[in-house]
PLY file of the C-alpha trace (Angstrom):
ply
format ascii 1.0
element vertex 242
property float x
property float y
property float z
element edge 241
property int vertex1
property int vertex2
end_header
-2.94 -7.60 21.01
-2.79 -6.41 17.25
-6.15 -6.34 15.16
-5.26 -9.36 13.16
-5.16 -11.42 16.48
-8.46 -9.75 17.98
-10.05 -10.57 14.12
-8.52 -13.64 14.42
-10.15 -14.96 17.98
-13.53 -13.56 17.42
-13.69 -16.07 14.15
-13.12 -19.14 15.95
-14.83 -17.81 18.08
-18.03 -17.43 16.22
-17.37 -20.73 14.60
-18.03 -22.11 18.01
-20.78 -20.19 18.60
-22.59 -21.52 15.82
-21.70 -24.55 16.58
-23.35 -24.80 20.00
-26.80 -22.97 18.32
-26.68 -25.38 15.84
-25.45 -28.40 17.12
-27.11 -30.83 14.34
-24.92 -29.28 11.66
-21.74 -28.73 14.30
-18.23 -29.53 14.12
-17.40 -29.22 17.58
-19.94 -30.70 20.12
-22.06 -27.98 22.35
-19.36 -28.67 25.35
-16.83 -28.49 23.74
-17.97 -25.26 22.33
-18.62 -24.02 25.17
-15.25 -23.92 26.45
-13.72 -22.76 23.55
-15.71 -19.99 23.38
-15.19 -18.92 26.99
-11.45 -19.03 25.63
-11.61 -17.25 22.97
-13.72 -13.84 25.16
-11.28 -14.46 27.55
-8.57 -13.56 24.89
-10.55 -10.50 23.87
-11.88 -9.09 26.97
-11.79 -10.85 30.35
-12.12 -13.84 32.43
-15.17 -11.99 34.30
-16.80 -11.21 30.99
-16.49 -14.50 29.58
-18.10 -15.87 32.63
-20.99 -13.78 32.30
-21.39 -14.55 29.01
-21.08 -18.13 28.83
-24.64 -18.30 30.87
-26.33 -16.41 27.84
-25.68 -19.21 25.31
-29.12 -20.97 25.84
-30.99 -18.02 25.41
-29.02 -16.78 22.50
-29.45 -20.06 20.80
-33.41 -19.99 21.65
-33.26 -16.76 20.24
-31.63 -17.47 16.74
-34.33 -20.79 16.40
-36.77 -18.44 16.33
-35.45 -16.22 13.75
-34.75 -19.44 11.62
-38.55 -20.58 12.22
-39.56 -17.18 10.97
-37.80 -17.14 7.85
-38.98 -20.59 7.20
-42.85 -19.39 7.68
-42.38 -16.00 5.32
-40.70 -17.64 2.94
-42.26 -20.29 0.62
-38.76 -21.31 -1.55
-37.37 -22.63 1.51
-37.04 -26.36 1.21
-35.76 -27.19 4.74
-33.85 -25.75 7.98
-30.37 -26.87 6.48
-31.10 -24.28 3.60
-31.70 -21.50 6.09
-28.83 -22.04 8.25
-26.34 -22.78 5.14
-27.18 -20.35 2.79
-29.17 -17.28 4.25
-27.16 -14.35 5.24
-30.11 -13.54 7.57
-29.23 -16.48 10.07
-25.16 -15.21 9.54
-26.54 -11.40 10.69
-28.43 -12.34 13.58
-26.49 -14.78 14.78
-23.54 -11.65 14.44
-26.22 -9.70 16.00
-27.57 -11.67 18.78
-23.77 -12.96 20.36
-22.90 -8.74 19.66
-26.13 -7.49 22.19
-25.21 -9.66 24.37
-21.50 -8.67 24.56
-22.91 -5.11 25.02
-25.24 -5.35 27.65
-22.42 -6.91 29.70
-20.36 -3.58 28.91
-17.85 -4.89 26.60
-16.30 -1.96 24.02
-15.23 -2.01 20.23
-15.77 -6.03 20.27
-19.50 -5.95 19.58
-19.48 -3.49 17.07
-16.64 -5.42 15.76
-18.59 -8.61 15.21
-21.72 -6.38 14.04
-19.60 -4.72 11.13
-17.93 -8.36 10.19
-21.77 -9.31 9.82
-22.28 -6.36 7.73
-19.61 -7.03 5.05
-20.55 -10.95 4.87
-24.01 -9.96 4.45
-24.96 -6.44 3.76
-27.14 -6.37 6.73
-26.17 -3.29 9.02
-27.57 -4.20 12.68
-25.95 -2.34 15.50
-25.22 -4.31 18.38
-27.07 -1.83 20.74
-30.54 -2.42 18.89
-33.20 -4.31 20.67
-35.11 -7.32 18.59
-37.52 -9.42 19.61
-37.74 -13.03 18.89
-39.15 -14.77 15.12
-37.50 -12.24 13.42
-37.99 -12.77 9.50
-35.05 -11.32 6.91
-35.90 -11.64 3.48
-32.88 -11.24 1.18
-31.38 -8.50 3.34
-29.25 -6.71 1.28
-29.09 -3.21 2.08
-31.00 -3.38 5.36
-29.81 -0.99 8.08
-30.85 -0.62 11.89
-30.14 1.84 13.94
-28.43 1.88 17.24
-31.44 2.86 19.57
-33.82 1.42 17.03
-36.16 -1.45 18.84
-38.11 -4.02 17.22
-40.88 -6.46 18.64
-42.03 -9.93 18.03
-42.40 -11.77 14.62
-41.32 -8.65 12.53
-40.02 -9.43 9.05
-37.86 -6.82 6.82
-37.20 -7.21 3.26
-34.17 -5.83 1.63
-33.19 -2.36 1.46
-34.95 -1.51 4.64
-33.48 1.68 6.62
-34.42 1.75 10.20
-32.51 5.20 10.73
-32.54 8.68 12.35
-34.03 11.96 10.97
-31.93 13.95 12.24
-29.39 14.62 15.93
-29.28 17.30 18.54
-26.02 19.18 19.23
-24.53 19.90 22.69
-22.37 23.33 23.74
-19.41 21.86 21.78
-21.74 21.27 18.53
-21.52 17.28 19.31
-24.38 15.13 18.35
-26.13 13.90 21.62
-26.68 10.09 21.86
-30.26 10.27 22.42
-33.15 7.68 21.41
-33.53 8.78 17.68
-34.32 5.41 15.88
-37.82 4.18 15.08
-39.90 1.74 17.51
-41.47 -1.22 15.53
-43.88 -2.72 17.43
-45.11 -6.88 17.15
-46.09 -8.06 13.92
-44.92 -5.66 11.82
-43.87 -6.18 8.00
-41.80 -3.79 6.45
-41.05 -4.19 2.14
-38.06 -3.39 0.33
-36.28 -0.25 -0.30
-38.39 1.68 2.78
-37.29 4.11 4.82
-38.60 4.79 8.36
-36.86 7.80 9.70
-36.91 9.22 13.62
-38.41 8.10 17.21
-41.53 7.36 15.72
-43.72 3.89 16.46
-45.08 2.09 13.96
-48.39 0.24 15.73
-48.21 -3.63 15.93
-50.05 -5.60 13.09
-48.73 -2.54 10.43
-47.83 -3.04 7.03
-45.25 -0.34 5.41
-45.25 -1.09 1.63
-42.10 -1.16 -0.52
-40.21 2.54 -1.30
-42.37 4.35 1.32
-40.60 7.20 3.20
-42.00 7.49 6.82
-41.26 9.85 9.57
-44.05 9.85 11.61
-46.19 7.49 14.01
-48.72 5.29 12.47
-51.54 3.01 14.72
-51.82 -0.54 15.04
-53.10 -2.44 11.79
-51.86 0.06 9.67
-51.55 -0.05 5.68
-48.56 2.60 4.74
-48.30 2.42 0.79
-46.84 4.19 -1.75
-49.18 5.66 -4.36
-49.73 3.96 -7.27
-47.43 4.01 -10.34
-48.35 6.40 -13.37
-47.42 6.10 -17.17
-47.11 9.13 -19.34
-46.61 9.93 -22.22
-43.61 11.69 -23.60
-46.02 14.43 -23.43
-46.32 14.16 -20.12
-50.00 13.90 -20.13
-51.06 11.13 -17.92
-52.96 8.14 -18.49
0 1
1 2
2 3
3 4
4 5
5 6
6 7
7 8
8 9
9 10
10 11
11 12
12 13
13 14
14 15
15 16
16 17
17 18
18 19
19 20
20 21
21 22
22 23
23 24
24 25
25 26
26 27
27 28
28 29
29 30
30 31
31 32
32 33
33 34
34 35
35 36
36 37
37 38
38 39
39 40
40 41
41 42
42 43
43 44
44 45
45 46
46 47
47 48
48 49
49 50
50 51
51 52
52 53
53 54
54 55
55 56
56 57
57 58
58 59
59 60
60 61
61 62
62 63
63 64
64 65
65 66
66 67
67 68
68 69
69 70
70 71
71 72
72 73
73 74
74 75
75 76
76 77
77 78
78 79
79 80
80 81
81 82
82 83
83 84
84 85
85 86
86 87
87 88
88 89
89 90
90 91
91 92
92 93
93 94
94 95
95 96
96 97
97 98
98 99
99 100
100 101
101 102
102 103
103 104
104 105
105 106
106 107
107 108
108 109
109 110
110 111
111 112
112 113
113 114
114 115
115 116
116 117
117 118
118 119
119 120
120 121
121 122
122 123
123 124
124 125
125 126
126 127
127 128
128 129
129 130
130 131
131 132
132 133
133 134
134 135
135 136
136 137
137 138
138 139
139 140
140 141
141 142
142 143
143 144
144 145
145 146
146 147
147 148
148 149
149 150
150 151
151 152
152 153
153 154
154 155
155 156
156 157
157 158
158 159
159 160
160 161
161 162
162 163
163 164
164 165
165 166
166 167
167 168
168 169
169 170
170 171
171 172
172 173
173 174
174 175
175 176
176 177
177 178
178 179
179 180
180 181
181 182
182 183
183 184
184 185
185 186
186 187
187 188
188 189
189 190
190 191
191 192
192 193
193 194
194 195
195 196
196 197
197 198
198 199
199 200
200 201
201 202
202 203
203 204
204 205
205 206
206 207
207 208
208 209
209 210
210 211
211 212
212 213
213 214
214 215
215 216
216 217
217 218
218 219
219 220
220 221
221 222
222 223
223 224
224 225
225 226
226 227
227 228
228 229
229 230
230 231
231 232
232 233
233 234
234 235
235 236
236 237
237 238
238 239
239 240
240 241
């Protein structure tokens, strides 16, 4: 199968996918769906894989409601679910997201990482499909946001744009090959991230935190924390501070 037919199958069969999550805004009713979308794996992987998959669908769906309630709760210019499944990329990304961990927990290849990266150039939101997320989880904007492979993420955790969720830095094998090793920060329930930071590393930021906007953090931080930058200084041209 050439790429153009594998890009081809996994749009319809997205399509159908968000047409069973959704089903009040559908074109194709949820059975319907349902067997188009077994299908359409079955085109790209296997009969066995689509068969596992296909099971996964109600909790996948469960999953994305939540993430749709959570936007609606952090974000006051929403005027109704229709708006948040229509026009935020965040619902496009995690429902990307969500169909993609699934696909790679079942052991399926390139396809996952396929649907991740589509995700990524509709929306500018860089999930890998081997991070873990919890459910309610809030994406402001999103632009700009990236998560790291081994990165994992808790309950009712909301990111605003610009976010980096990445790795400080890799260890080498014999051959000078960068080891796949947990290397991704650990976000625990509750936690609000602002724009433009960057958590680096396996470090664990404690449930309840708060990590303000353009804070660079590579190292653990309790529950309930407050990470901010420091406030902003005007000079003069000087440079004598005020």
């Amino acid at each position: 199968m050439t790429l153009n037919e594998t890009i081809g199958h996994l749009k319809i069969l997205m399509a159908r996918v968000k047409d069973y999550v959704f089903p009040l805004y559908a074109e194709t009713p949820q059975e319907e769906a349902a067997d188009i979308i077994r299908t359409e794996l079955e085109a790209v992987t296997d009969a066995a894989v689509a068969a596992a998959f296909l099971p996964l669908l109600p909790e996948i769906r469960e999953q994305v409601c939540t993430d749709v309630e959570a936007i609606a709760e952090n974000d006051p210019a929403v005027t109704g679910e229709r708006e948040i499944i229509f026009c935020y990329p965040a619902v496009t990304a995690m429902l990307y997201y969500r169909t993609a961990h699934r696909l790679h927990l079942l052991g399926v290849g390139v396809i996952p990482r396929m649907l991740t990266e589509y995700a990524h150039s509709a929306t500018g939101i860089d999930i890998h499909p081997a991070a873990r997320i919890g459910t309610h989880f809030a994406i402001d904007h999103g632009t700009g946001i990236v998560i790291g492979e081994t990165a994992i993420i808790g309950n009712h955790v909301t990111l605003y744009q610009g976010v980096t969720l990445g790795a400080k830095n890799f260890r080498y094998d014999e051959n000078g090959r960068p080891v796949n090793l947990p290397r991704h920060p650990v976000l625990e329930d509750n936690v609000t991230v602002y724009s433009n930071a960057s958590i680096l590393g396996r470090v664990t930021i404690g449930a309840g935190s708060v990590i303000g906007g353009n804070v660079w953090l590579t190292r653990s931080v309790p529950p309930h924390s407050r990470i901010l930058q420091g406030p902003a200084r005007e000079t003069f041209q000087d440079g004598a501070g005020i």
